[in-house]
C-alpha positions as CSV (number, residue, x, y, z in Angstrom):
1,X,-95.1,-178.6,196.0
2,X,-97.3,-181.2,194.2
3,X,-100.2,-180.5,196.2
4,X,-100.2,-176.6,195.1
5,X,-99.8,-177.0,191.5
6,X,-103.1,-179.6,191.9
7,X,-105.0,-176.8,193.4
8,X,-103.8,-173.8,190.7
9,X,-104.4,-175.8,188.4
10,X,-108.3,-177.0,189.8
11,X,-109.0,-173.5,189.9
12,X,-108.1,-172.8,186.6
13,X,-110.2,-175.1,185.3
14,X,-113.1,-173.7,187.0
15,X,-112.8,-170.2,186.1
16,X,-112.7,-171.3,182.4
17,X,-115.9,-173.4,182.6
18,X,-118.2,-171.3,184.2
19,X,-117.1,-167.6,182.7
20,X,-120.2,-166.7,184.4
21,X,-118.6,-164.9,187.4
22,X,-116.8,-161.5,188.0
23,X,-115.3,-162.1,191.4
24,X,-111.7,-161.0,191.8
25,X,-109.8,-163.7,193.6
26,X,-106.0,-163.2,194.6
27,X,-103.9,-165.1,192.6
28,X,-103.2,-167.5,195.2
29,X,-106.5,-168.5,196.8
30,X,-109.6,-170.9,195.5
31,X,-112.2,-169.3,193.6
32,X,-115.3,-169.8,194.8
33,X,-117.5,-172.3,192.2
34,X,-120.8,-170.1,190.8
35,X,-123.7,-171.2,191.7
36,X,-126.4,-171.1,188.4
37,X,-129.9,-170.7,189.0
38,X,-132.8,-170.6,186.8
39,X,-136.3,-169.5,186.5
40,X,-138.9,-168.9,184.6
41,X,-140.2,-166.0,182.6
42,X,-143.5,-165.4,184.5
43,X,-145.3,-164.2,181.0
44,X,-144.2,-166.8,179.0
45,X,-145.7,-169.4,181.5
46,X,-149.3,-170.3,182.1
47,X,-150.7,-169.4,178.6
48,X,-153.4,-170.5,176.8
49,X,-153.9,-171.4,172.8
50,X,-155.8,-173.3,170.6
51,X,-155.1,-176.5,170.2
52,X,-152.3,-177.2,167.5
53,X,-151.0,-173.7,166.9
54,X,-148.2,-171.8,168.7
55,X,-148.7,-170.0,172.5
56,X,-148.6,-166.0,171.2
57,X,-145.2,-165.8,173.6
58,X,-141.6,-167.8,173.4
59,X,-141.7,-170.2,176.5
60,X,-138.4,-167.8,178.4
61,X,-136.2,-170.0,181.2
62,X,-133.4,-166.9,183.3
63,X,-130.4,-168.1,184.6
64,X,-128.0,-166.2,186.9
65,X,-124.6,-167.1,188.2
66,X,-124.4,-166.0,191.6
67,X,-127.2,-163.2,190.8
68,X,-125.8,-162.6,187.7
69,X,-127.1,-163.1,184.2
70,X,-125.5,-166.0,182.6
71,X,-124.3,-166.2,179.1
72,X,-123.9,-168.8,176.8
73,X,-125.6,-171.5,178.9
74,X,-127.5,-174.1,177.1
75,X,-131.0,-175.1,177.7
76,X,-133.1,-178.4,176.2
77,X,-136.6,-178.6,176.1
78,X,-138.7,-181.3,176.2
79,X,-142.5,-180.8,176.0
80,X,-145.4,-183.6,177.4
81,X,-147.3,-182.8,173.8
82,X,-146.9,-180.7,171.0
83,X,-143.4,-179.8,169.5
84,X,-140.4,-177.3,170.8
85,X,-139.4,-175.9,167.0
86,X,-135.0,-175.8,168.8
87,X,-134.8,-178.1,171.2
88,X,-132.0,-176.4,172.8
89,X,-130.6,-173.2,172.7
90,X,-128.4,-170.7,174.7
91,X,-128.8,-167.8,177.2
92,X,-128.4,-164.4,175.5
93,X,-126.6,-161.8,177.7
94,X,-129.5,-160.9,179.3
95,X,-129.3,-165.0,181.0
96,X,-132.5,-165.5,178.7
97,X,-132.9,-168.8,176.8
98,X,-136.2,-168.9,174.5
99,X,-138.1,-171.7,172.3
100,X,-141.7,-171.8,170.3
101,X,-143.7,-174.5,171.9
102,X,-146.5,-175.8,169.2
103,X,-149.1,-176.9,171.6
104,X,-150.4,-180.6,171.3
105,X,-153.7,-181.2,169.1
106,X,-155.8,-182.8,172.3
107,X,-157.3,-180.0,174.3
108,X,-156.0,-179.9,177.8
109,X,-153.4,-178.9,180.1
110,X,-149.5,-179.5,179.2
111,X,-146.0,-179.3,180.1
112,X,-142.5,-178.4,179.0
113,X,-139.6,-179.4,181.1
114,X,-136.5,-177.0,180.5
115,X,-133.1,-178.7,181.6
116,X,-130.2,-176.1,182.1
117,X,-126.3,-177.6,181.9
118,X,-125.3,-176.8,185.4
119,X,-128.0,-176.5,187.3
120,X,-128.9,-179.3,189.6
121,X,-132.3,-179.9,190.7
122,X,-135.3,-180.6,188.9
123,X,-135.5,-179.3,185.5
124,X,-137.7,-175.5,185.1
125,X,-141.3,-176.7,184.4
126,X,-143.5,-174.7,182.3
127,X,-147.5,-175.1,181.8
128,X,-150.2,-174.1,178.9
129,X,-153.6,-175.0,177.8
130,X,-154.6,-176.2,174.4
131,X,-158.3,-175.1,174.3
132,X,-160.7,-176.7,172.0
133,X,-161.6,-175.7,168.7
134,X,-164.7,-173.5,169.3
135,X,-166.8,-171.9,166.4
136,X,-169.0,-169.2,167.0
137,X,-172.5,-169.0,164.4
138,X,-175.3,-166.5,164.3
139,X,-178.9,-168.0,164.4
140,X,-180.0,-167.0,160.8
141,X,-183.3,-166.8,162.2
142,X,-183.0,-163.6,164.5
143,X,-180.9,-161.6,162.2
144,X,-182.1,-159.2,159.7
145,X,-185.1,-157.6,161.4
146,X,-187.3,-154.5,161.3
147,X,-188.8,-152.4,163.8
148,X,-189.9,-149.0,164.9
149,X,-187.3,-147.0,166.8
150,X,-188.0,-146.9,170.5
151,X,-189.0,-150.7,170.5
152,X,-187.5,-154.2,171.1
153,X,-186.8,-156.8,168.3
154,X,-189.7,-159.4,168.3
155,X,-186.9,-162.2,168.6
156,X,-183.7,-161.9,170.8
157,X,-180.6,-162.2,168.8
158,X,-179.0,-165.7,169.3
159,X,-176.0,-167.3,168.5
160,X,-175.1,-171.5,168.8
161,X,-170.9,-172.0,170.7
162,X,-169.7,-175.3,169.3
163,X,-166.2,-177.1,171.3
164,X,-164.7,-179.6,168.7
165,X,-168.3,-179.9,166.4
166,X,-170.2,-180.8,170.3
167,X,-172.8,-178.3,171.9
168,X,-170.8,-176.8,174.3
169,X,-173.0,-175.1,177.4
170,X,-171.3,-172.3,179.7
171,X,-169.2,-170.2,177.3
172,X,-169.8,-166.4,177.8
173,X,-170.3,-164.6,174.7
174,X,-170.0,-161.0,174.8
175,X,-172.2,-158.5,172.8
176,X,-171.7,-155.2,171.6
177,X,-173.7,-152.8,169.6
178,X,-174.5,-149.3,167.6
179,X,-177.7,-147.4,168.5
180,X,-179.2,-150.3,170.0
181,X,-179.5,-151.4,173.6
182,X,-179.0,-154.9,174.8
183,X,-179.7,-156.8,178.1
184,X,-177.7,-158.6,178.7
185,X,-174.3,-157.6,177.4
186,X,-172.9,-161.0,177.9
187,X,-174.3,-164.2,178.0
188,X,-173.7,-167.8,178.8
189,X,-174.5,-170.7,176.6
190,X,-177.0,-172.7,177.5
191,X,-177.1,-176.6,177.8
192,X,-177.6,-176.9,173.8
193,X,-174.8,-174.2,173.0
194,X,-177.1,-171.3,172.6
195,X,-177.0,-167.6,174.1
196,X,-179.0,-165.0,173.2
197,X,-179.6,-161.4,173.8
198,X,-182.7,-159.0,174.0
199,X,-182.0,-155.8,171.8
200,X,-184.2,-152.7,172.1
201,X,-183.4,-150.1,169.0
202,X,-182.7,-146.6,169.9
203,X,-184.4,-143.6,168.2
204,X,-182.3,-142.8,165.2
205,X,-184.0,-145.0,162.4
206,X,-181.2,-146.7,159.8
207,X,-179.2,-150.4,160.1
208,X,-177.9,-151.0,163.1
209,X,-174.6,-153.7,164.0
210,X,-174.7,-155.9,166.6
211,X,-171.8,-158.1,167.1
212,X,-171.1,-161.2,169.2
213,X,-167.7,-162.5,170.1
214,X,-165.9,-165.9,172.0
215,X,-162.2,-164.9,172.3
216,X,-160.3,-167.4,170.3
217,X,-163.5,-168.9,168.4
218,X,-164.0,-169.4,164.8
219,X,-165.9,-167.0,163.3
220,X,-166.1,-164.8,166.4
221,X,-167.3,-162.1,165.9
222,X,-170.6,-162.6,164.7
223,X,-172.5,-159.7,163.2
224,X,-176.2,-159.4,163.2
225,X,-178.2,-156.3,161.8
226,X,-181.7,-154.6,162.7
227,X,-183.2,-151.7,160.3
228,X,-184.5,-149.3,162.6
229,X,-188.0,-147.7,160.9
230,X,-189.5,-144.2,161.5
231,X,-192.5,-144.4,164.2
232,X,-196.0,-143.0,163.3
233,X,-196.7,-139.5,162.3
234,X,-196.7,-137.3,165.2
235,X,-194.8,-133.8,164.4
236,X,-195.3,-131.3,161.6
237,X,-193.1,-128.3,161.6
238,X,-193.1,-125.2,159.1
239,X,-189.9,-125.3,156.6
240,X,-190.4,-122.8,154.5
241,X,-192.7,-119.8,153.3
242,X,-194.3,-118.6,156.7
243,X,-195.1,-114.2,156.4
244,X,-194.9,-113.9,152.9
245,X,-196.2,-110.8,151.2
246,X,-197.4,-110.0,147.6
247,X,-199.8,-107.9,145.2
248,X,-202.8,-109.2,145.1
249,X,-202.7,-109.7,141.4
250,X,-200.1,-111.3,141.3
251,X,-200.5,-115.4,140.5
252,X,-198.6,-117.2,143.5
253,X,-196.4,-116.9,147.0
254,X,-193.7,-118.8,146.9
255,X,-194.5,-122.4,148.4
256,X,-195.0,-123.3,151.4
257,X,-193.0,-126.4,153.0
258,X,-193.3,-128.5,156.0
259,X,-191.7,-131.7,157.5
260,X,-193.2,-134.5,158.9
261,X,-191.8,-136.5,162.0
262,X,-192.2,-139.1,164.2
263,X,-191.6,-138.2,168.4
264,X,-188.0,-138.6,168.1
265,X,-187.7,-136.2,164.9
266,X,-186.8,-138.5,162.4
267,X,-188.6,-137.8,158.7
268,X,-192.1,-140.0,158.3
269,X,-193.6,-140.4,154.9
270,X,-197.0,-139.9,154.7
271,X,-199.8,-140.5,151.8
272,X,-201.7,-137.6,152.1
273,X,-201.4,-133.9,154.4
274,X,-204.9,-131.5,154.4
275,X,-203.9,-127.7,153.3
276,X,-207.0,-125.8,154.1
277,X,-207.4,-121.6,153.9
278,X,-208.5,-120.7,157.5
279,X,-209.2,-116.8,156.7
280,X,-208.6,-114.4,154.4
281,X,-208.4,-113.8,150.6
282,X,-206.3,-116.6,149.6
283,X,-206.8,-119.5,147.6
284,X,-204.9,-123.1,147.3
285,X,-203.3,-123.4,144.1
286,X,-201.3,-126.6,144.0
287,X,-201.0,-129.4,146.4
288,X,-197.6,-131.8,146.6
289,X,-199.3,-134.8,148.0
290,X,-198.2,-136.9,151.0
291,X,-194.5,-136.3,152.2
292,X,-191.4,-137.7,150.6
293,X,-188.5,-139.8,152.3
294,X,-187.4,-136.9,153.9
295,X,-190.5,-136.1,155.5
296,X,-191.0,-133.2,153.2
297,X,-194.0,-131.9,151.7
298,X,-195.4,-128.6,150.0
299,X,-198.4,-127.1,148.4
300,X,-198.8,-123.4,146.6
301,X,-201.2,-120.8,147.5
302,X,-202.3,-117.8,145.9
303,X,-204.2,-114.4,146.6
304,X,-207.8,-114.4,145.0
305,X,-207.7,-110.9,144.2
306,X,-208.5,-108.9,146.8
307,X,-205.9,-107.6,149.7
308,X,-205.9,-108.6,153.0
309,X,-204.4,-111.1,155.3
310,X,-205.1,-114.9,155.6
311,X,-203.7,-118.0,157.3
312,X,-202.8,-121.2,155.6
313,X,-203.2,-124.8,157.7
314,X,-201.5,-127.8,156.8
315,X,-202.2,-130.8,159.2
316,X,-201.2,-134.1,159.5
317,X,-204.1,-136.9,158.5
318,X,-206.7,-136.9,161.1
319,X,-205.6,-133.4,162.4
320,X,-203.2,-134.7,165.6
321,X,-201.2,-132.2,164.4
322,X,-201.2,-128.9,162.6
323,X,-199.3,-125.9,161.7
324,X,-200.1,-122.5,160.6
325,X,-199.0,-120.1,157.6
326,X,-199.8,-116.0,157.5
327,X,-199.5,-114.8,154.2
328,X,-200.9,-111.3,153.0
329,X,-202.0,-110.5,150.1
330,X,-200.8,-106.6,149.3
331,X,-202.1,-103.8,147.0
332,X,-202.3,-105.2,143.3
333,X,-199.2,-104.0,141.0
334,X,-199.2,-102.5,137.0
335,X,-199.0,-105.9,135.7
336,X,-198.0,-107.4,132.1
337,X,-198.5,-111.4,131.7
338,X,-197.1,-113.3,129.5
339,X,-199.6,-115.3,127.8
340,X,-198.2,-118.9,126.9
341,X,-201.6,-120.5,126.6
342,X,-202.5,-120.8,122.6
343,X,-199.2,-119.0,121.3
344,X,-197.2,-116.6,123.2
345,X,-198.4,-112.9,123.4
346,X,-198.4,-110.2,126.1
347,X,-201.5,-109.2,127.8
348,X,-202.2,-105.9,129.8
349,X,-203.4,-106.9,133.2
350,X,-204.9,-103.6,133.7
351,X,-206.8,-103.4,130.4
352,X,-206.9,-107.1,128.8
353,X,-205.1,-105.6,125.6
354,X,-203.2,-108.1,123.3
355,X,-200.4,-107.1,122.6
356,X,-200.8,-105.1,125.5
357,X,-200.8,-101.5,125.9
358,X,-200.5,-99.9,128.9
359,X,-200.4,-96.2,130.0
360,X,-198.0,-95.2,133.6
361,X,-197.0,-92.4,135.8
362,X,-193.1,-91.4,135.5
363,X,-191.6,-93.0,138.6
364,X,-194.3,-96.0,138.4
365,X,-192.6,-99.9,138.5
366,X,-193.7,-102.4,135.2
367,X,-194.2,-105.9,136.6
368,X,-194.1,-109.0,134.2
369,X,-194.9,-112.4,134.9
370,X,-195.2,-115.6,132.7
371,X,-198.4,-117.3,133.1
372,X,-198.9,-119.9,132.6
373,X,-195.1,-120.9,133.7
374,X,-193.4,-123.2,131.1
375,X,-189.6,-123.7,130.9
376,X,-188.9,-122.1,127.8
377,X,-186.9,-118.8,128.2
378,X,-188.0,-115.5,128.3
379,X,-186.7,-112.1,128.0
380,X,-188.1,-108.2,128.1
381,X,-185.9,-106.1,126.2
382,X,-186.7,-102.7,125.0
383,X,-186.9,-102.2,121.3
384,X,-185.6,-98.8,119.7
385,X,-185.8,-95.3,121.2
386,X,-186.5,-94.1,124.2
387,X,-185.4,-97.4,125.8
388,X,-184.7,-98.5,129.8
389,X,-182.5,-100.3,131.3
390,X,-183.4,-103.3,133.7
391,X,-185.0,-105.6,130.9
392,X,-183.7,-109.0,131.1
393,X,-184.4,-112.7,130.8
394,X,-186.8,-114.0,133.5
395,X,-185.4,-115.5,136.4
396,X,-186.4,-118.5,136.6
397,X,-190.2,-118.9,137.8
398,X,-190.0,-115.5,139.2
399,X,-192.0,-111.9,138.3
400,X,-189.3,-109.4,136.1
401,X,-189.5,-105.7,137.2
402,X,-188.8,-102.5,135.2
403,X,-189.1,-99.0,136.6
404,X,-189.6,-95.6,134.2
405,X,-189.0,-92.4,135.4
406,X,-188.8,-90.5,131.9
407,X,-192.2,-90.0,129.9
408,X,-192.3,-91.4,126.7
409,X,-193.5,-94.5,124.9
410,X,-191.6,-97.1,125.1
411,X,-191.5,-101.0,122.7
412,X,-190.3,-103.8,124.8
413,X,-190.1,-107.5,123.3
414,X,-189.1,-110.7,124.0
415,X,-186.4,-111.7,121.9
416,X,-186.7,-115.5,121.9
417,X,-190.3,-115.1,120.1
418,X,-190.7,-112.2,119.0
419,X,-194.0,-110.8,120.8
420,X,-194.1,-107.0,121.6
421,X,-195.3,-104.3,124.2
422,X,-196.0,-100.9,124.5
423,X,-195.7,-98.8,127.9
424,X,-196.5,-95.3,127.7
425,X,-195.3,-93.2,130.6
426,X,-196.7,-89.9,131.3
């Protein structure tokens, strides 16, 4: 009778120290004890950090009763170097037990032992690596350089790898870059701490990034930049003005616009392009000069007089390159200019009269023009009776038109100085 109330009562005291296990056990017979195991969380072991700071993941110790997550179980741990923020703690339902481990300030490999109440054998070991403190630095002497696109920097880009202020020789630096190509793309440094980089510029011109990076170094990454320039003059390409048409009186076609690239297309500015008249009655009015940032350049032509067809050259300097406008010069139009040379008047184109005075067919089309242009405004209005309708101010830079259909003898001014016109139509 003695000897049973011993063994209900051992059992007893089992059940309430482990909690750990769900076995149902009949009322009379001996629970089996749990066994508790433990292991570690395979991501939380093996990591590397700097020296001094915390590993990026909780060291994590599992423990199972009998296969079984374990609650409430307490774990210590106790690290070869560096600090464990709790010591101890518990299993959470999930049998998981976690700590911050601070690694040691002395670079090199290091342990944490994690005891578990209950579980015999050795305590659950855990490993990391304190690395060195490494800084990463650009050679100020390769950064910041110019070249043509299409061609490779005249230095290779280097940086200097230093391990606790010492050179420090086989660290791979990896390099990455924006419209630039680079050979290699990582590197190892070199007995004195250096690796470098060969970097050829693609063939967009503009500043291009180029960054190299040690994982875990200060000041990784390092960014150098290269100004990619324009190569030499090699395209010229009509922009605007090609198969114009106008009366041969009258004093311009619009102008005439090219661009200037290198092989790759990007704009190339240049001092000085040669417009030339290769045939016909057409004369070169007004020449832009060498081509702007953009590549851009113009020059204005005009008709001598006479109709007929002609062809405009512009070329690059030397005459690489060249590129051809056809402009035609049309039957001269009734014409009225607007003197602005030594005070404003209007002049009869057909018979030099000031003011001028000119005599039409009905159905026939009045053409004014300011000559020479200046930017004050203009206007042809009619002035009492008859009068027409289409009079305006000039558009800007551009020839004003009026037709008359109904004989009679018209007054046309311009309102902002007063000068007058007659047009008699018959």
């Amino acid at each position: 009778m003695k000897t049973a109330r011993l063994v209900l009562g051992l059992a007893a005291m089992v059940i309430g120290v482990t909690g750990c296990s769900d076995s149902a056990v009949a009322p009379t017979a001996v629970p089996p004890v749990p066994v508790l195991t433990a292991s570690p969380v395979a991501a939380s072991n093996g990591q590397t950090a700097l020296r001094g700071t915390a590993l990026a993941i909780p060291l994590q110790v599992k423990v199972l009763s009998d296969g079984a997550p374990c609650a409430g179980v307490r774990v210590t741990w106790q690290p070869s170097a560096g600090s464990i923020q709790i010591t101890s703690s518990l299993t959470n339902d999930a049998g998981i037990a976690s700590a911050t481990w601070v690694l040691g300030t002395v670079p090199g490999v290091m342990t944490v032992a994690a005891t578990i109440d209950g579980v015999t054998g050795p305590p659950v070991a855990f490993t990391a690596t304190a690395l060195p403190l490494v800084t990463l630095a650009a050679d100020a002497a390769t950064d910041g350089q110019t070249s043509v696109v299409g061609t490779t920097l005249a230095k290779p880009l280097r940086v200097k790898v230093l391990s606790e202020g010492a050179q420090a020789p086989g660290v791979t630096v990896s390099w990455q870059a924006s419209g630039i190509s680079l050979s290699p793309t990582s590197s190892i440094t070199d007995a004195g701490g250096f690796a470098w980089t060969t970097a050829t510029l693609g063939t967009q011109t503009g500043v291009k990034p180029v960054s190299a990076m040690v994982p875990g170094a200060a000041g990784s990454p390092v960014t150098f930049t290269a100004t990619a320039l324009a190569g030499p003059a090699v395209i010229i390409r009509k922009e605007a003005g090609d198969s114009q048409t106008v009366a041969a009186n009258l004093p311009a076609f619009d102008y005439l616009g090219v661009v200037v690239t290198d092989q790759y297309g990007n704009p190339v500015m240049v001092p000085s392009l040669t417009w030339t008249v290769e045939s016909g009655p057409l004369i070169i009015s007004n020449i832009s000069g060498g081509s702007d940032e953009y590549g851009f350049a113009a020059a204005l032509a005009k008709p001598d007089g006479t109709p007929g067809e002609g062809v405009v050259r512009a070329a690059l300097p030397g005459g690489q390159a060249s590129v051809d406008f056809t402009l035609t010069a049309g039957p001269p139009v009734l014409l009225v200019r607007l003197d602005t040379n030594g005070g404003y008047g209007f002049v009869s184109a057909q018979n030099d009269t000031r003011p001028a005075v000119d005599t039409i067919p009905a159905g026939a089309t009045m053409t004014w023009i300011i000559q020479p242009f200046d930017y004050e405004q203009h206007g042809v209005v009619p002035v009492g009776t008859p009068s027409f309708s289409g009079g305006s101010d000039f558009p800007y830079a551009s020839p004003l038109t009026v037709t008359f259909t109904t004989p009679g003898t018209y007054q046309y001014t311009d309102p902002y100085f007063g000068i007058t016109g007659t047009i008699v139509v018959q």
